[in-house]
ZAGU-622488 format. One record per residue (C-alpha): y, x, z; residue in one letter. Coordinates in steps of 0.2 Angstrom, whole numbers, padded with zeros to 4 digits, always signed. Layout:
YXZA;...
This chain:
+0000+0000+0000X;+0017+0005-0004X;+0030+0008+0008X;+0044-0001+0013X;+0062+0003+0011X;+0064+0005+0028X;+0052+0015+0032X;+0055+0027+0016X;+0074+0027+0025X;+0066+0030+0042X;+0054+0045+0035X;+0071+0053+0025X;+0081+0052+0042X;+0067+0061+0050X;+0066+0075+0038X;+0084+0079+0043X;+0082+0079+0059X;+0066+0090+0058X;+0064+0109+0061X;+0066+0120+0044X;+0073+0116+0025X;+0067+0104+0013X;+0066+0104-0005X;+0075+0088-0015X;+0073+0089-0032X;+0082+0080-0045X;+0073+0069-0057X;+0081+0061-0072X;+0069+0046-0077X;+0055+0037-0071X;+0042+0050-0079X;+0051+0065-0070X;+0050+0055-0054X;+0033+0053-0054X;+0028+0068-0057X;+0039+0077-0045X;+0031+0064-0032X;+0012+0072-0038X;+0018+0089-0031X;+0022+0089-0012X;+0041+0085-0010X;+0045+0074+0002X;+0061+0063-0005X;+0070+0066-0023X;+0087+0065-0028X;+0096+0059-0043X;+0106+0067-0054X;+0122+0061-0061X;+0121+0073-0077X;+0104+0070-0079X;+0104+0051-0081X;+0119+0052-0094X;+0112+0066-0103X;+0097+0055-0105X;+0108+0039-0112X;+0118+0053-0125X;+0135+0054-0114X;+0143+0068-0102X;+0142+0069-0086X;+0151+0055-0076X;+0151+0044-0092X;+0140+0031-0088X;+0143+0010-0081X;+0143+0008-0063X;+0134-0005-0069X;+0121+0008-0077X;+0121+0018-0062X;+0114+0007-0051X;+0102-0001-0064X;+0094+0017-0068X;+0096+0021-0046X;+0084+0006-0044X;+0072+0011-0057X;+0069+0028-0049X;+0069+0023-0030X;+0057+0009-0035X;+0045+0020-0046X;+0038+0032-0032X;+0032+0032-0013X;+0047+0044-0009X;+0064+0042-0004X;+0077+0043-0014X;+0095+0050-0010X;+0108+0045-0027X;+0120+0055-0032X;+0134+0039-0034X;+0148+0052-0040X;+0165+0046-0034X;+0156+0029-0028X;+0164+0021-0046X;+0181+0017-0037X;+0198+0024-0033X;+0202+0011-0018X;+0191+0010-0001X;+0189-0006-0005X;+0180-0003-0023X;+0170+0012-0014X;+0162-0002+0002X;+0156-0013-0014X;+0150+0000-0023X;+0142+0007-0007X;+0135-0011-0002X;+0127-0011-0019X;+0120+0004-0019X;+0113+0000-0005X;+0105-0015-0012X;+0096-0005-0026X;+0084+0003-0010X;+0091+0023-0009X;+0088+0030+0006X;+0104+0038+0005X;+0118+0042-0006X;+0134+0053-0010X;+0152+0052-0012X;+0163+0064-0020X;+0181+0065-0018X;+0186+0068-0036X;+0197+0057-0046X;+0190+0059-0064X;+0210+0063-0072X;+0212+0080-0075X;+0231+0077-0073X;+0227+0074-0052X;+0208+0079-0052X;+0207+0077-0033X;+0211+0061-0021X;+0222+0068-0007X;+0213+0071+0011X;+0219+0055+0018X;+0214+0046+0004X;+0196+0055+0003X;+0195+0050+0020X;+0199+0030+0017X;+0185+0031+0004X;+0171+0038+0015X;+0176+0027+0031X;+0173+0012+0017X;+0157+0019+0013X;+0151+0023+0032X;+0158+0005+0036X;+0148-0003+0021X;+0131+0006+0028X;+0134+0002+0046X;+0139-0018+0040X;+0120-0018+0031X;+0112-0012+0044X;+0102-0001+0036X;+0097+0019+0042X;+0105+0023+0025X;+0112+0042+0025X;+0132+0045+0018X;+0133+0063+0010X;+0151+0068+0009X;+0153+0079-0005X;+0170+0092-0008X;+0169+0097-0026X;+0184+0110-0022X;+0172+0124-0026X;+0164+0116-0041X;+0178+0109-0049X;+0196+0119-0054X;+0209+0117-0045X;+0203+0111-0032X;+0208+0125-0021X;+0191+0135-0017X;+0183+0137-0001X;+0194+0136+0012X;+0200+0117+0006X;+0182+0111+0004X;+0178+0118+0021X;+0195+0109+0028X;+0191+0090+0019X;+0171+0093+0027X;+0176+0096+0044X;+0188+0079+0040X;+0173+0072+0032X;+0163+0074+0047X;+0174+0064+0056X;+0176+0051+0047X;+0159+0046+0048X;+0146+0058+0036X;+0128+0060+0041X;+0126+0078+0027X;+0140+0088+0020X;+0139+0094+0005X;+0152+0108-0005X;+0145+0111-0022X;+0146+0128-0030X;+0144+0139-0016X;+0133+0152-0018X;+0133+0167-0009X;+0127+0169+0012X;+0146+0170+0016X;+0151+0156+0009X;+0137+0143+0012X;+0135+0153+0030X;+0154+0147+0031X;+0149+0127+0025X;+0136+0129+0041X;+0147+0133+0052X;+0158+0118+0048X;+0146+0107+0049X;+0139+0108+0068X;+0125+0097+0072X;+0125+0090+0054X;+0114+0094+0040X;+0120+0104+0025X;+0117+0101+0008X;+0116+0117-0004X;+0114+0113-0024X;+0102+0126-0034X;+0104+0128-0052X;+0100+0148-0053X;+0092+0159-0048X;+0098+0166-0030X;+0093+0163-0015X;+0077+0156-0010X;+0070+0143+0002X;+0066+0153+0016X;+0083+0163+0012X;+0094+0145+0012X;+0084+0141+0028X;+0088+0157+0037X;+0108+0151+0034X;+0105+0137+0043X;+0103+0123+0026X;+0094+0107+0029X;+0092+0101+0012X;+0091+0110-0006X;+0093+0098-0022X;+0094+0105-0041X;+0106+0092-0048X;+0105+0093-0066X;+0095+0110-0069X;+0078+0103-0071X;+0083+0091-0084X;+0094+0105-0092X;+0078+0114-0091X;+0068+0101-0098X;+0082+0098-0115X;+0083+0120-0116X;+0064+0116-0123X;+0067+0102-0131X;+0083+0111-0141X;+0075+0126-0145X;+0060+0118-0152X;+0071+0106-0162X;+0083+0120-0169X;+0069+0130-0175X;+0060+0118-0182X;+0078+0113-0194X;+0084+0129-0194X;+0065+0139-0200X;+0057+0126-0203X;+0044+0133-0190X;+0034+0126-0176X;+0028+0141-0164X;+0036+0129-0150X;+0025+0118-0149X;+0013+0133-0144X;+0007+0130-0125X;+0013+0112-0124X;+0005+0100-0111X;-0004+0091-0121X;-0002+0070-0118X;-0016+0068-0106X;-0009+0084-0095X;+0006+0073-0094X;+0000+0059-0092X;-0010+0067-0076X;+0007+0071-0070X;+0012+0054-0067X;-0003+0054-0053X;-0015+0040-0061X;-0002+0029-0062X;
């Protein structure tokens, strides 16, 4: 029998208040969740630029309307929680942002993130205090459900220009913290310094830390102090670098020495666990 979504959301809480570092990895469909469910992680993430990758658009170019449709497909396909990446919760206002987190939780995440970029390039960041607003919406939204539903606050001042580094992202997570986060989370740092900086920070709270190349490993991140590892986009950019360079050699030379060493389709069929 499958489990519930309570009790997916109870076993995600627990893994964050358990001793050592987890392994989230980031599917982009239903396939990719299945088969990362066949191989001894404990929850899954999803990816934002994954999921539009797959419907032909950037990154952040996709329906929250299509977001929450594809969120529900992937928490429903496997026995593991599932944490959505919900971007900038598709809302400039607190009040957009506490409906977008009411639906989210409605489509069965265990938890889900909020990032405090604005999408115009012209003013790419929400102020502090407005930042703030937005992630008390969303931590009111979870407590109104009554749901153990985890809030990640996310500072994309690393990962995104002018956004003023470090230092800022370390500033708006101690604010975030506050305000009512359960993870924090500053994508785009990479080095021990600066994630061992993010750590500090955060206290008592679990620490998110993004891997798309190599560097540190698990047991490396766990040493810093990290809670949770995710891989955001990289598996399904690992997953279209194969599927480009077969593609481009095959209308290019007109050869097919990709395909050598293929799964076959019953290998990945297998992968999906029976099912």
């Amino acid at each position: 029998m499958s489990p519930t979504i309570a009790l997916k959301r109870a076993r995600f809480a627990a893994l964050h208040a358990e001793p050592g570092c987890f392994i989230i990895p980031n599917p982009w469909d239903v396939g990719s969740a299945k088969a990362l469910s066949t191989l001894g992680f404990k929850a899954l993430a999803s990816t934002s630029a994954g999921m539009a990758f797959a419907a032909g658009r950037s990154d952040n170019g996709v329906s929250r309307a299509y977001a929450l449709k594809h969120i529900a497909e992937l928490a429903g396909a496997t026995d593991l929680p599932l944490n959505a990446d919900f971007e900038a919760g598709f809302a400039s206002d607190p009040e957009g942002v506490h409906e977008s987190a009411r639906l989210v939780i409605g489509a069965g995440v265990a938890g889900f993130s909020i990032e405090d970029t604005t999408g115009d390039p012209k003013a790419p960041f929400y102020t502090l205090n407005e930042a703030v607003a937005r992630l008390r919406a969303a931590r009111a939204a979870i407590d109104e459900s009554g749901e153990r539903v985890l809030l990640t606050a996310r500072s994309e001042c690393v990962w995104v220009p002018g956004g003023g580094g470090l230092d800022e992202a370390l500033r708006r997570l101690a604010a975030y913290a506050e305000a009512g986060a359960d993870v924090l989370f500053a994508p785009g740092v990479r080095t021990r310094d600066e994630i061992a900086a993010v750590v500090k920070v955060a206290g008592r709270l679990p620490v998110n830390v993004v891997v798309g190349a190599p560097g540190l490993t698990r047991a490396e991140l766990e040493d810093l102090g990290v809670k949770r590892i995710s891989t955001g986009g990289a598996l399904a950019r690992a997953a279209w670098g194969g599927f480009l360079r077969a593609a481009r050699d095959i209308a290019e030379h007109g050869r097919f020495e990709a395909f050598a060493g293929i799964p076959s389709a019953k290998e990945i069929e297998a992968a999906f666990g029976g099912s």
